[in-house]
Every structure is written in structure tokens, then in C-alpha cells.
N, C-alpha and C positions, 0 to 999 in steps of 0.2 A: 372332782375338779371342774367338770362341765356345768355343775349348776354352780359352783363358787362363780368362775371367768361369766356366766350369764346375768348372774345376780348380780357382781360387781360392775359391770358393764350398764347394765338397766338401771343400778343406781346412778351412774355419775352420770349418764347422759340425763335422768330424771332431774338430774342439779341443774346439770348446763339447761337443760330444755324450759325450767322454771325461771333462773336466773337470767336468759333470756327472754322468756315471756313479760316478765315485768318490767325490762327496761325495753322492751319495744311499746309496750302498756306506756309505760313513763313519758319516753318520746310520742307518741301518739297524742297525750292527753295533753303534753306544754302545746303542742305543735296547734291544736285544734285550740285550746285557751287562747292561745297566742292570736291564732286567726279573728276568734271575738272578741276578745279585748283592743281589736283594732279596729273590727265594725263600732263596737260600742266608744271607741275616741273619736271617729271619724263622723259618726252620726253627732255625737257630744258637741265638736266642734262647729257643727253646718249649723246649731242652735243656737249657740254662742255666737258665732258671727253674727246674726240675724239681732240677738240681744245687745250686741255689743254696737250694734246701725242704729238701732232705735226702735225698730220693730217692736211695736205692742204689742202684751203677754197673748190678746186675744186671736192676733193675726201672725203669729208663730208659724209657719210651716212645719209641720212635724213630720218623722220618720214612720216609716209604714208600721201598722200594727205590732208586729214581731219585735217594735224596737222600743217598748216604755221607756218615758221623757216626763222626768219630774223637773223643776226649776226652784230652787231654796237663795233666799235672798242670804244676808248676810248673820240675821237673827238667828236662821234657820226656820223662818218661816213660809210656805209652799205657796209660789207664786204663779205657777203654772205646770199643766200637767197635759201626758196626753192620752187623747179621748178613748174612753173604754177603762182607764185604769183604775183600778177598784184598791187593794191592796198591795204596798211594797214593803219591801224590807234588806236590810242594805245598803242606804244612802242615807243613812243618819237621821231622816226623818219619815216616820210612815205616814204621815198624811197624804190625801191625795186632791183635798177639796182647796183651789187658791185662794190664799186671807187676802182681806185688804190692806191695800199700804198706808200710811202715813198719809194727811191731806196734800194734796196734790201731787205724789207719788204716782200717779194712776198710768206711766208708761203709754203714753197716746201718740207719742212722737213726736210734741213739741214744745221738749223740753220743761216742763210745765204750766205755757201757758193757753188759755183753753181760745184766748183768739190770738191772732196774728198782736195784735199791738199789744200786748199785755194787758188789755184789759177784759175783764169774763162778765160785764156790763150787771153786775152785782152793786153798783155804787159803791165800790172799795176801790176801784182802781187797784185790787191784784196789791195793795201794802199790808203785810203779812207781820208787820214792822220791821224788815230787813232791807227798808227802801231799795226795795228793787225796780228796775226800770228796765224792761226786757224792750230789745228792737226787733222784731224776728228773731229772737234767737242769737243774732249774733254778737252783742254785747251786753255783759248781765251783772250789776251794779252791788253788791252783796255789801254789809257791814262793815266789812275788812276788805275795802276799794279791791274788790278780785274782779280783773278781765279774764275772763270765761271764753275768749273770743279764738280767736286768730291768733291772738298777741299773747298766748299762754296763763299759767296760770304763775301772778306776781303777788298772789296774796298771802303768802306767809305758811304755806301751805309744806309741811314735812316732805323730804325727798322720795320716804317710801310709803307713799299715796299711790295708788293704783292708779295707772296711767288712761283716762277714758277712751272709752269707743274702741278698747282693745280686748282681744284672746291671750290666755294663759299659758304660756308655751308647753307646760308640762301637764299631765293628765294622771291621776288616781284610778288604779283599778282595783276590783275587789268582788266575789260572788255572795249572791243576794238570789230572792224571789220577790215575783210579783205576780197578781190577780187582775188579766185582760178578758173583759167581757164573761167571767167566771169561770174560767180557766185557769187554775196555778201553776206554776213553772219554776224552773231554776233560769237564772240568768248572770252573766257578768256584764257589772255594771262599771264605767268608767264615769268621772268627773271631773269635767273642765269650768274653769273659772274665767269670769267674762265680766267686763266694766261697761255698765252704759253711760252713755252722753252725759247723766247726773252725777257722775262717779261714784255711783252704788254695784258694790260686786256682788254678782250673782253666780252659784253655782249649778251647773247643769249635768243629772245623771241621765245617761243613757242606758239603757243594759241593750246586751245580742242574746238570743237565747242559745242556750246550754244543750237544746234535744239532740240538734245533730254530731255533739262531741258524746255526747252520754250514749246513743247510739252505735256512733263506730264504736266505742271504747267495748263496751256492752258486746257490741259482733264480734270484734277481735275477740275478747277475754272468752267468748263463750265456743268460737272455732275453738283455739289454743287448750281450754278444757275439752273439749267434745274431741282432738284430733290426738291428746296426749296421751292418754291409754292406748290407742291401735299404734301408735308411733313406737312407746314401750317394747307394745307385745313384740312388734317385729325387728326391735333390739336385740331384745331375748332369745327371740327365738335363730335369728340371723348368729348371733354369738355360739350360742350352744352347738348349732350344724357345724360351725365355722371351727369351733373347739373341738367335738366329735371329729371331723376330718382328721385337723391337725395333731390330733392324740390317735387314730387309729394307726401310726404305723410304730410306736410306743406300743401299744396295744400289742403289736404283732412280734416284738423285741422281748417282752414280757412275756410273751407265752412261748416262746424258744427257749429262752434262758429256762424256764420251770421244766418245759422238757429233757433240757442237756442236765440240767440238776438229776431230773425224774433216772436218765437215763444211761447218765456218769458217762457219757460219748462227747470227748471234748473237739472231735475232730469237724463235730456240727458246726455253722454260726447262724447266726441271727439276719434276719434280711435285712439290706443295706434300699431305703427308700432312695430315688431320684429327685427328690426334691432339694437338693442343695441346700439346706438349713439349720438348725442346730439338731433336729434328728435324726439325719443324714451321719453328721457328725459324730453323734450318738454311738449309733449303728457301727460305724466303723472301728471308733476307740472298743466298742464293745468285742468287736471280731479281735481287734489286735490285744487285747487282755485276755480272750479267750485261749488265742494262739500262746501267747507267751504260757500262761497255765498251763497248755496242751503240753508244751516244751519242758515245761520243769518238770511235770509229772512223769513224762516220760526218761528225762533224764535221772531223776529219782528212781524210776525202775530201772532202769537200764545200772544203775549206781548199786542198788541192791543184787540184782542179778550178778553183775561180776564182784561186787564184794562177797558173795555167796559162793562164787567160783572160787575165788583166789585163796577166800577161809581155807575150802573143803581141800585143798590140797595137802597143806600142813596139818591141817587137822587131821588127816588119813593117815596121810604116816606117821605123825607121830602113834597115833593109836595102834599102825602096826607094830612098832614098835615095842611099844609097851605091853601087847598082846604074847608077842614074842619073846620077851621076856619075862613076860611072867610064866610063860611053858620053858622056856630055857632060858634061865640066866644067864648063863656063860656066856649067850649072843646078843646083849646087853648091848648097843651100841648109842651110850651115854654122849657122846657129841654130837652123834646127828641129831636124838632129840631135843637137844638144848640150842641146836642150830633150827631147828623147827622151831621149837618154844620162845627164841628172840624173833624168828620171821615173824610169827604169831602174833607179839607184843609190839613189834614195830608198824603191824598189816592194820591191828588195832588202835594205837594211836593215830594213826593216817586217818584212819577213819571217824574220829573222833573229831579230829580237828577239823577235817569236808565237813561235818557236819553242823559244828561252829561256825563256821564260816558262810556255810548255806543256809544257818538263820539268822545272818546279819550282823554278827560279831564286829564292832569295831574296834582299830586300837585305840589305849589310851589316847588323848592330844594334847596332854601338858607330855607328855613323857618325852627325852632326848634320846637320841641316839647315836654315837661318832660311829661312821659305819668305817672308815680307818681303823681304830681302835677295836672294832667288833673283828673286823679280818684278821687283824695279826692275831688276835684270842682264839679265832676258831681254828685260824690254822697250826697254831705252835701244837693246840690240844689233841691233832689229828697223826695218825700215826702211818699216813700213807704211805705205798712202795714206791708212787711217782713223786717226785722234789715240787713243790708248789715255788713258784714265785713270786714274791706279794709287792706292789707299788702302789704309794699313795701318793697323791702331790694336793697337798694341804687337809686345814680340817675340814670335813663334811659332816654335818650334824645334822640330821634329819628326825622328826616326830614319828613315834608309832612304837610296837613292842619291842624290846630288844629279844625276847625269846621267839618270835615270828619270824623277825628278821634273821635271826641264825639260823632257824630251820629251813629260811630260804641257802642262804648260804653252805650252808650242810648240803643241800639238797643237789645244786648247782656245783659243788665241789666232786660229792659223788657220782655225781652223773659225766664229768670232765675226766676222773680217774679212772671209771668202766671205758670212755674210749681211748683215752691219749695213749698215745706210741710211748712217751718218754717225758713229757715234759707238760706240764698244768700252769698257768699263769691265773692272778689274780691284781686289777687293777684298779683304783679308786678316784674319781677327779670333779672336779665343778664344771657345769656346763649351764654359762646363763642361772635362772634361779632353779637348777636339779643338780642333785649326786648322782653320778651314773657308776656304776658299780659294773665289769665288765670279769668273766671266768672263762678263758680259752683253753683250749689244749691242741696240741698236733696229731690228732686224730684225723680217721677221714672226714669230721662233718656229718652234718643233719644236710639231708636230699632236700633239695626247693621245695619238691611237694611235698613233704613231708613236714614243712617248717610253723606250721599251725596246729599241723593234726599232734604234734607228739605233746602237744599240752593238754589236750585230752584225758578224762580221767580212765587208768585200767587198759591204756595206749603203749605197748613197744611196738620196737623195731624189730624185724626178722634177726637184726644180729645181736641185738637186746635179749631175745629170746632164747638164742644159741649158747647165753652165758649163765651160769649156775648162778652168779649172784643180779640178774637182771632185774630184780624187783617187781613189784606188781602194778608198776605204770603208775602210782600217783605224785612221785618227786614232783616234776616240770609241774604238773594241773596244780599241787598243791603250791607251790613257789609262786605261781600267775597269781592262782588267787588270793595270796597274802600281798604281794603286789599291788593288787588291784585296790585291793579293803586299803594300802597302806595311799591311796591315790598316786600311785603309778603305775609302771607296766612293764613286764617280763618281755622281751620279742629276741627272736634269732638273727645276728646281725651278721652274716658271712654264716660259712658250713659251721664254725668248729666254735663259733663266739655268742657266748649268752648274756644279754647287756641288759642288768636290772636300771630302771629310772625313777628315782622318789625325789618329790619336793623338798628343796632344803627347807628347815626349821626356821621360825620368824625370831 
């Protein structure tokens, strides 16, 4: 049982201890993505603003090394990149070398043209044939009369045109590597979109690098391995003491009982722990099973011993008896023996029935019984010298044998007629839901202290014993205990009154 409670212990904490591990893993690794993927928008965007001013691809301010900055126009072509970066991947395009744009695309900051008046002193005056007529910059004359200026854009122009010299409000993240100064790495990379002055949209990857989320993750995962074996073991081994203890006073319960077995001495018991727990409890139920066992058995002897007694007396004489006559017949005295030989047959059946009853004999429960109708039957059949007087006030039907039941009443009859002076009563009535069945006489009574003890089996009274037909003490014990089997109860109610109580019948 100790390596079952250790082994099953070591496993579920092994559950919980993994099933743990990995969502602190889990939260660890969003937590630390989460942190990059917000350097890599935040660098993302400090570029984008800068491209979205005007700032020339060559005059960028980039992010420190750690932070690769590619720039992809709208083709997907690589506009600008930062310095050291050799290889990417990631950002939709691995280029790293900026192509050139379209003629006069060249991002210089003013606006496309290469002097202040619009003109780049080529003898074209800067007509591209979209007669354009730039002033500084701030009025700019296109095919389709578009003020480019101040005064917005009125040239016919679709409402979802990206709006110039502005940032993207939302940002693209995604993991990638790239090759700085020949160095490869993992990185997350985010993408913000950005409109220059031209209204050309550019989009700007930045990545953060990845080593220090790969790291912690890496520490953590490899503590969590490296601590979860010694963690185990002193599961294990903490359970098993812990089970050891709590099973050694079991332990101690268990070798008592195999003693008291070994040693048929019921009067031992088993130690009773101070722990107040269920082995405690154990302990205790065990003393009081012992006890009660102690009791039967002893009662069982004490049942044989005086059934051994009470045989051997009829049994004697009759045998002198017979002894006797068979050296002298003519002193044949054929009544006593056959006054012996019913004690005999009646000491027998008694005994028969105790023992029925002391292995649990029930009565029937469909069976009726009118215990009215059982009285006046038992008493018409009896041929007593005392007058019985029998009342009943209504029917009483009650469940159980009707041959137990008469043997109770038999029993209670005779025991009423060995004391009454004169006169026997027998009475029958409802009380709530019982039959109380009541048998007096005007005798002197059963003594206070005596009014338990005479249910006893192989129990008279001194003046029980002064009379030739006093019996051998089991009427009352066997009456109780038919009683009792029938779920009621025999008790002595005043000196001289025997008051049966059984459940009426449903």
C-alpha cells in the first residue's frame, strides 16, 4: 500500500508539475514576444515618420544594430535597408541591396524637383509632358488640374488613396531571421506602412531580436527539467514516510488480532492509537466487536454448561429408574419416568428453539397474526386449576409466526399459574401503532431487582426453585427473545404483570 499512495502521489504531482511547466513556458514566451513585437513597432514607426516627413532613403536615421530596417515600396521593391544587413527573411522580400525608383522618384526631399523653381537647368524645363509647373513645392499643376498644395487634393482622385505624409495606424507582426555583419539570428519582425509627400506607400520592417526571449525560455525550460526529478523524488519519498507512519498503528491492530486468533483469548484487545482519525476509530469499533464476541462466546458456554446441567438431572433419573427396573420390576414407577421423559422433550425443544434464534432466525413478514383470536385459542386449549380471564378490546393483528407467538404466550401463561394465589388475567388492546398483550396474576410479583435478571436464560427464583414443576429457567429468556426477533419487547410492568409489545401489521 505504501509504494501504491507513493507511486500514485509522484505521478499526479508529475502531471500537475508538467502541466504547470508549460503554461508558465507559454506565459513566459507571449510575455517576452509580446515585449519585441513592441520594440520592433515602435522602431518600425520612428522610420515611417521620418519617411512619411520626406526624409531621404539615404539620410534615414536607423535603429541601433540589434534592430534590422528593410524599406519595400509598393512593388515590393527594397528601398532602403540598414547598414550591416546581409540576409533577411520574413518580410516578404529577401533583398537587401536598394533598387532604383522610377525617374525622378529619387526621395531627396523636394518633392521631385532637383532645383527650387522646377527647373533642373537640362533645357526641358522639368515637362515630363504632365505640364507641371512646381513653385517650391507648393502648388503642383498635373494633367487632371490637381492642387497638390494647401487646398487638398480636387483632382478626381479615389477616397481610399492613402492619405500623404502620414503613418499606418496598425502594424504586422510576424517571426523571421536575418544576417547582420555575418551573424544569423532569429528576430520578430513588425510592418508599419508609411505615405510620403508623393503618395507613394512604403512599407517599413523592423525586427527585435529573439536571444533574449530564447534565453529566458531556454533557463526556465532547463531549471524546470534539471529541478523536476529531485522535486519527484522527495514526493515519493515524503508520501511513503508519511504512509509508513500512518499505516503503522494498522500495523499494530493487525498483529493483535493474529495474536488473539493465535491465542483464542478474547478478553485481549488491540491498541487504541491517540490520533483521533479514522484509525482511531478503527481501533475502537475493533475493541467493541471483540467485546461483543467475547460476550456471545461466553454466553454460549455458560448456555451449554447449564444446558448440560439441567439434561443431567432427568437424564439420571430416569436411568435410575430404568436401572431399577430392570432388577425389580415390580418397582417400576412408570409415571415418574414418563414425567422425566416430557421434562426431557420439553428441556429439548427449548433448546432447540435458543438456538434458532441465536442464529438469527426471523419470522415470516407477510404472515398475520390477531393476537385476540391467538388468546382465546390458547386459553380454551389449556386445562389450568387457576380461571384465566381473557379481554380484548378490538382487533390486533400483528406480523410474525403464529407458533412463536403462542409459545410466548404459553410461556407467560405458565409462568402466571406457578405464582397466582387464585386468579390469572389476560388482556389485549391498541396502543398508538402496538398490540400490547398484558398476562397478570395475584401473586406476590417479581422483586425490582430481580425484574431483568429473570429473563435470563437457566434463571429462577429461590421460590421457582422450591417448586417441583419450576422449570429450567428458559420460559421468560425464550418469550423475550421471540419478542425481540418479532420487533418488540417483553418487560415487567408492576410486581405481578408481564406486558408483551409488538407492532401492529401494516
Amino acid at each position: 500500500m505504501r509504494s501504491r499512495a507513493a507511486l500514485g502521489a509522484t505521478a499526479v504531482v508529475a502531471v500537475a508539475l508538467v502541466a504547470a511547466g508549460l503554461a508558465v513556458l507559454g506565459v513566459l514566451r507571449g510575455n517576452l514576444l509580446g515585449q519585441a513585437d513592441l520594440q520592433a513597432e515602435l522602431a518600425a514607426r520612428e522610420v515611417a515618420t521620418q519617411l512619411a516627413t520626406g526624409v531621404p532613403y539615404g539620410e534615414l536615421e536607423m535603429p541601433d544594430d540589434d534592430h534590422p530596417v528593410q524599406v519595400l515600396d509598393e512593388s515590393g521593391r527594397v528601398r532602403a535597408v540598414s547598414e550591416g544587413l546581409e540576409a533577411v527573411s520574413g518580410t516578404g522580400s529577401a533583398g537587401v541591396t536598394p533598387e532604383p525608383g522610377p525617374a525622378g522618384d529619387d526621395n531627396d526631399g523636394d518633392n521631385g524637383n532637383d532645383n527650387d523653381n522646377g527647373n533642373d537647368n537640362d533645357g526641358d524645363n522639368d515637362n515630363d509632358g504632365d505640364n507641371d509647373n512646381d513653385n517650391n513645392g507648393d502648388n503642383s499643376n498635373d494633367d487632371d488640374n490637381s492642387n497638390n498644395g494647401d487646398n487638398g487634393d480636387n483632382g478626381g482622385d479615389d477616397d481610399d488613396d492613402p492619405v500623404r505624409g502620414e503613418v499606418g495606424d496598425s502594424a504586422r507582426t510576424g517571426s523571421g531571421s536575418a544576417t547582420v555583419d555575418g551573424t544569423a539570428a532569429d528576430y520578430r519582425f513588425a510592418a508599419v506602412e508609411a505615405t510620403d509627400l508623393r503618395g507613394a506607400t512604403l512599407t517599413v520592417h523592423v525586427g527585435a531580436p529573439l536571444e533574449t526571449e530564447q534565453e529566458a525560455v531556454g533557463t526556465v525550460r532547463t531549471a524546470m527539467l534539471t529541478g523536476l526529478p529531485a522535486l519527484l523524488a522527495v514526493v515519493a519519498g515524503a508520501t511513503w514516510l508519511t504512509t509508513r507512519r500512518a499505516l503503522h498503528p494498522v500495523e499494530g491492530i493487525r498483529g493483535e488480532m493474529s495474536a488473539i486468533t493465535a491465542s483464542e483469548d478474547l478478553s485481549r484487545r488491540v491498541p487504541v492509537p491517540g490520533s483521533g482519525d479514522e484509525v482511531e476509530r478503527l481501533a475502537r469499533t475493533t475493541n467493541e466487536t471483540l467485546g461483543a464476541l467475547e460476550r456471545s462466546v461466553e454466553r454460549q458456554r455458560r448456555f451449554v454448561a447449564d444446558a448440560s446441567h439441567e439434561l443431567r438431572s432427568p437424564i439420571a433419573s430416569l436411568r435410575t429408574q430404568l436401572e431399577v427396573a430392570e432388577a425389580h420390576p415390580e418397582l417400576l414407577d412408570l409415571p415418574g419416568a414418563i414425567e422425566d421423559t416430557v421434562r426431557l422433550q420439553a428441556l429439548a425443544a427449548d433448546l432447540l428453539l435458543l438456538a434458532r434464534l441465536d442464529a438469527g432466525e426471523r419470522p415470516p413478514a407477510d404472515a398475520r397474526v390477531d393476537l385476540g383470536a391467538l388468546v382465546r385459542e390458547e386459553v380454551s386449549q389449556r386445562a389450568d386449576p387457576v380461571p384465566v380471564d381473557v379481554s380484548v378490546a378490538g382487533e390486533c393483528e400483528v406480523s410474525g409466526s403464529r407458533g412463536q407467538l403462542a409459545r410466548v404466550l404459553g410461556n407467560l401463561l405458565d409462568n402466571a399459574r406457578r405464582h397466582a394465589e387464585s386468579r390469572v388475567a389476560v388482556s389485549v388492546r391498541r396502543e398508538g401503532a402496538d398490540a400490547v398483550l398484558e398476562v397478570s396474576d395475584d401473586g406476590a410479583g417479581v422483586p425490582e431487582a430481580e425484574r431483568e435478571r429473570i429473563f435470563e436464560r437457566f434463571v429462577r427464583l429461590d421460590d421457582a426453585r422450591s417448586r417441583d414443576d419450576g422449570g429450567a429457567g428458559l420460559g421468560l429468556a425464550i418469550a423475550r427473545d421471540v419478542a425481540v426477533r418479532h420487533g418488540g419487547s417483553l418487560t415487567v410492568a408492576g410486581g405481578a404483570v408481564f406486558r408483551l409489545r409488538l407492532p401492529l401489521g401494516d
